[in-house]
C-alpha positions, 0 to 999 in steps of 0.5 A, a space after each residue: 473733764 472730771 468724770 462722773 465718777 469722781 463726782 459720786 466719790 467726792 460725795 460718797 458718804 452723803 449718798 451712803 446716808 442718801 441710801 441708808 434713809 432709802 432702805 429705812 424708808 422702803 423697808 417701812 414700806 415692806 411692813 404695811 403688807 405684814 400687817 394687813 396679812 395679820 389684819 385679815 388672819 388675826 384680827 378678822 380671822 381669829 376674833 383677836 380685836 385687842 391687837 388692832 390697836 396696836 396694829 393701826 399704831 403701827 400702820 401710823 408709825 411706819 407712815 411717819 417713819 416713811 415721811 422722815 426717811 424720805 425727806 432726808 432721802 430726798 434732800 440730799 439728793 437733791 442738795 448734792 446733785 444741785 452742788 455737782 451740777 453748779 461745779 461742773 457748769 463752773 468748771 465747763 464755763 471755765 474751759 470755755 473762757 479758757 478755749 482759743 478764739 478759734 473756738 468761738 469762730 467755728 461754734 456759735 453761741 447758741 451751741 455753747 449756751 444749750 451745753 452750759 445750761 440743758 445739758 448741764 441741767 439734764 446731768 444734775 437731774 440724773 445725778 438727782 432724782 433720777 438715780 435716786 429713783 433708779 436705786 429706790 427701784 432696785 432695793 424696792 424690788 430686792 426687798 419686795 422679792 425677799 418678803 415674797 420669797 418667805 411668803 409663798 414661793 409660788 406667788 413670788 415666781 409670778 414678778 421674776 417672770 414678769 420683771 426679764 420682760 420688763 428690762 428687755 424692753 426697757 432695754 429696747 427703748 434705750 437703744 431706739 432713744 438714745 440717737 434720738 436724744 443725741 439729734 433733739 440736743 443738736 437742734 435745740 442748740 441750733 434753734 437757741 443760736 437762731 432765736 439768740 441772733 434775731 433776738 441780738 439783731 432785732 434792730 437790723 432785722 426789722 430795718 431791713 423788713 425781714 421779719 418774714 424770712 426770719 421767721 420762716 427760718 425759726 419755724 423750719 428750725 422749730 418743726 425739725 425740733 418738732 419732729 424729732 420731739 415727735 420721733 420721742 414720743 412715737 418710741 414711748 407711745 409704743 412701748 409705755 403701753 407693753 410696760 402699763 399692759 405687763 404691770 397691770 396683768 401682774 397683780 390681777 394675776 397674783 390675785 387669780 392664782 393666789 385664790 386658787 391657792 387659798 382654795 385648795 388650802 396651801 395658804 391664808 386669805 391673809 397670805 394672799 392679802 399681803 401677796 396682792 399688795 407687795 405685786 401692787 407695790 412692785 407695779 410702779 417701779 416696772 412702770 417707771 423703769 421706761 422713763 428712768 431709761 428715757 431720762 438716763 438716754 438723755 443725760 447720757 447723751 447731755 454728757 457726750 456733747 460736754 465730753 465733746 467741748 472738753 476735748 477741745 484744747 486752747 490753741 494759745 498755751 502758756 509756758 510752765 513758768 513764764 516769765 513775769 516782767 513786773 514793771 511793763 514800759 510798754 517798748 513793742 517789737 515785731 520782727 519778721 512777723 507773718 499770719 498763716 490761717 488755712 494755709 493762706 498768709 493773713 500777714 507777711 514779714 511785718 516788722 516795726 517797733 514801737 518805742 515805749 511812749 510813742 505812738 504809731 499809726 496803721 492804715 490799710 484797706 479793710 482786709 490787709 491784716 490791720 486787726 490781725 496785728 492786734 490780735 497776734 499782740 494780745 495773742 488771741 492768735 500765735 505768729 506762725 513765722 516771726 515773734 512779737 517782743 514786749 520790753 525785749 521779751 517774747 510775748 510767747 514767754 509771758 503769762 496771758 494775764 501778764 500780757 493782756 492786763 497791760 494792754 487796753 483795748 478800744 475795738 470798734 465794734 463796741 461791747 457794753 455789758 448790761 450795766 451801769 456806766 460806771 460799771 462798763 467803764 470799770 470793767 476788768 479793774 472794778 476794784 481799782 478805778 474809783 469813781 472820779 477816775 472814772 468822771 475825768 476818764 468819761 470828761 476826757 473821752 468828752 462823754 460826760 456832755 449826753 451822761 449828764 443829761 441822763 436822769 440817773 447819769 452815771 448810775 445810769 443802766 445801759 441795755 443789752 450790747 448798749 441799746 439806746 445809745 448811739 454808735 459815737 456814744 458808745 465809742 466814748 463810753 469805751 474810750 473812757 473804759 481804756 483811759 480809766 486803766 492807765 495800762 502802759 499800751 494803749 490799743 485803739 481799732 478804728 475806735 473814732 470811726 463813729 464820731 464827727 470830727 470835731 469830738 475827734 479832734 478833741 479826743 485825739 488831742 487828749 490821747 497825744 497827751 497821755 504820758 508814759 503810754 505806748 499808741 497803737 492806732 489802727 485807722 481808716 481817716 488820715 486824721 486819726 493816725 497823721 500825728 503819730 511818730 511812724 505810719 504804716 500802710 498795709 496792702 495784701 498783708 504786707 507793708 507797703 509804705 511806712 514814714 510820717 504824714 509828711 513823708 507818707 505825702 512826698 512819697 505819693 503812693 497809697 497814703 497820698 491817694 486816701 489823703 486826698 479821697 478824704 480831704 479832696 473837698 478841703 483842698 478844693 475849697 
């Protein structure tokens, strides 16, 4: 993770400008008091009203000053930490896309999102107007104190008392906020993963009427965020009103004890002018010093949680130089593989090898370790015994995008951006698959028979996850995906589950047809795999039975009783 720090140094010489216009700005500022002071003594005073021209031309000429500095004070503040906050949110996506499966299988969506987008949000405003109002606070006071110090000693003793009292309960509600902040950032997080799953699964959730219990369980979420919200604003309704109270009494004070000193003579009523309005201006940065602290407890707590995912490292890591194969034949070889998660064996001693262009099909029942083999290919996992070849190389000693870009991969469950169809099928390759690769992808995968009837057909924009299409048209549009890229391994997970026989059928004869492509299919109907050049059958993660569909009959084992589950009714007939 690059520090904050860093940030700030990269861009030092635009905040040093940053600051430069901030004390041209305040100093400006400081001026106003030294006029009204010569105002009062000079022009009301003394009868000088030939000066009070140029007085009030000065009055205009600070104010203008002021408006110039501050815009360009303003701008690159904001201008630099809007950069640092779209860097860090890049880097943080990055890391992320970066992390290893088992990542995403222990942390939820809404989590992550409430990290890239809040906390990153709640950094930029740190970086932003917030520590520039901190700096604007602290060179207000210093010059405040400065001009008070020349003015009068006595009246400038009346802040320094003041402002110690001021920091130590600023300090105070700092160290109460700071818990609170960390407990608001996880809740919201886990109130952005409940809205993000029903919003998702909307459909499920009114099929199975639980629009009830869903709610209910959003608004437990809710009121907890509600709570610790309301924990906030308890500690700031205790101690804004000491700040208010403390800031209020200051120049009231200044006004009392300066009248006495006008009275006895020590200074000019225009002395004492000036002083009311320099502890007028040091007024709103005791005030805002509560907020800045409440901001600044926030961020800070923003940025833990980031540190937190940046100290998560991918599990999968590629060697310093790997190995580049160039030209992939697509030859796949497991060699006494095995899966150990948590200690408990997902697959055991699995060993087959596919020749490049042939096909091999894998059955099981659901959680014997099928979908695990593809993962352990694409090295979403590592082999804990064992090693997967490519061509004769260990997988473990190429490039990740090397492997993968070679690999295409139908899942079952379906994943269809909010895009054009055209552009789901492109995905990955959006560059290099042109439109009629895409058609004759589409007519092979027998999807072009309901795009077409759509009204802007392939131009068509697919909703959220693919809402509006059917289970089997989903499938196609995927199987189109796979086949626009033309990769040397094709990987297909129970991709044809959702589709009627007869347009499987079809699908399947268009895939034995595909040339100089290795066939990876795992499947639960015989019909899918009965064609392939060997079959194997997974039982408790390990290969129970391996042959062709002839073989796999005479052998009159598992395959044999899910041949004629599946058929029984043909065969009847």
């Amino acid at each position: 993770m690059k520090k904050i720090s860093s940030y700030i140094l990269e861009h030092w010489y635009f905040y040093f400008i940053a600051i430069i216009c901030m004390v041209f700005q305040v100093g400006l500022d400081m001026l106003s008091p030294q006029l009204t002071k010569k105002i009062i003594d000079d022009v009301i005073g003394n009868g000088q009203i030939g000066i009070l021209t140029q007085l009030l031309l000065m009055i205009f000429l600070i104010g203008a000053g002021r408006c110039v500095f501050g815009y360009i004070k303003e701008y690159i503040f904001d201008k630099i930490s809007a950069s640092i906050a779209s860097d860090m949110r890049k880097r943080l996506f990055h890391h992320i896309q970066g992390l290893s499966i088992g990542f995403f299988n222990e942390n939820n969506t809404g989590e992550i999102m409430a990290r890239v987008k809040d906390d990153v949000d709640k950094i930029w405003s740190a970086l932003g107007y917030i520590s520039m109002l901190i700096i604007e606070v602290v060179i207000h006071t210093t010059i405040i104190l400065f001009c008070m110090f020349h003015l009068n000693f006595k009246l400038f003793m009346i802040p320094v008392i003041a402002m110690p009292v001021v920091g130590f309960l600023a300090i105070l509600m700092e160290n109460k906020l700071g818990g609170v902040y960390e407990e608001i950032s996880e809740e919201n997080a886990v109130l952005n993963t409940v809205a993000q799953e029903n919003l998702a699964g909307v459909r499920t959730v009114k099929a199975f009427a639980r629009e009830k219990f869903e709610i209910t369980k959003f608004l437990s979420h809710n009121k907890r965020y509600y709570d610790l919200n309301m924990r906030q604003s308890k500690v700031l309704v205790k101690y804004q009103p000491m700040f208010q109270m403390i800031t209020k009494l200051l120049p009231i004070v200044a006004i009392v004890y300066g009248g006495v000193l006008v009275i006895n003579g020590e200074i000019t009523l225009g002395t004492l002018g000036a002083a009311a309005e320099y502890c007028n201006n040091i007024v709103w940065p005791m005030e805002m010093l509560g907020w800045l602290f409440n901001d600044l407890a926030s961020a800070i707590a923003s940025n833990k949680k980031i540190k937190t995912i940046y100290n998560q490292k991918p599990q999968i890591v590629e060697e310093e130089n790997p190995i580049t194969l160039g030209e992939v034949k697509g030859n796949v070889k497991f060699e006494q593989v095995s899966l150990q998660i948590d200690k408990k064996y997902i697959l055991k001693d699995i060993s087959f090898e596919v020749e490049a262009g042939k096909t091999i099909g894998i059955m099981g029942a659901t959680g014997t370790g099928k979908t695990s083999i593809i993962n352990l290919l694409q090295r979403f996992y590592d082999v804990s015994e064992g090693k997967i070849l490519l061509d004769g190389v260990d997988i473990r000693k190429l490039s990740l995008k090397e492997l993968r870009k070679n690999i295409t991969l139908v899942m079952q469950d379906v994943f269809l951006f909010s895009d054009t169809i055209n552009s789901n099928v492109k995905l990955g390759k959006k560059n290099r698959v042109r439109n009629d690769e895409v058609r004759e992808a589409l007519r092979e995968s027998h999807a072009t028979n309901f795009i077409e009837k759509m009204e802007n057909q392939y131009e068509t924009l697919i909703g959220e996850r693919g809402v509006g299409l059917s289970g089997g048209q989903k499938q196609r549009i995927s199987i189109a995906r796979a086949l626009a890229k033309r990769m040397p391994i094709l990987v297909l997970d129970d991709s044809t589950s959702a589709l009627d026989m007869e347009t499987e059928y079809k699908i399947q004869n268009n895939l034995n047809e595909l040339d100089n492509v290795t066939k990876i299919i795992i499947a639960h109907r015989i019909s899918a795999v009965r064609n392939a050049d060997e079959i194997i059958v997974l039982e408790k993660g390990k290969i129970a039975e391996r042959g062709k569909h002839d073989e796999l009959l005479a052998m009159k084992g598992l395959y044999y009783k899910t041949f004629h589950a599946q058929y029984k009714e043909v065969m009847r007939a």
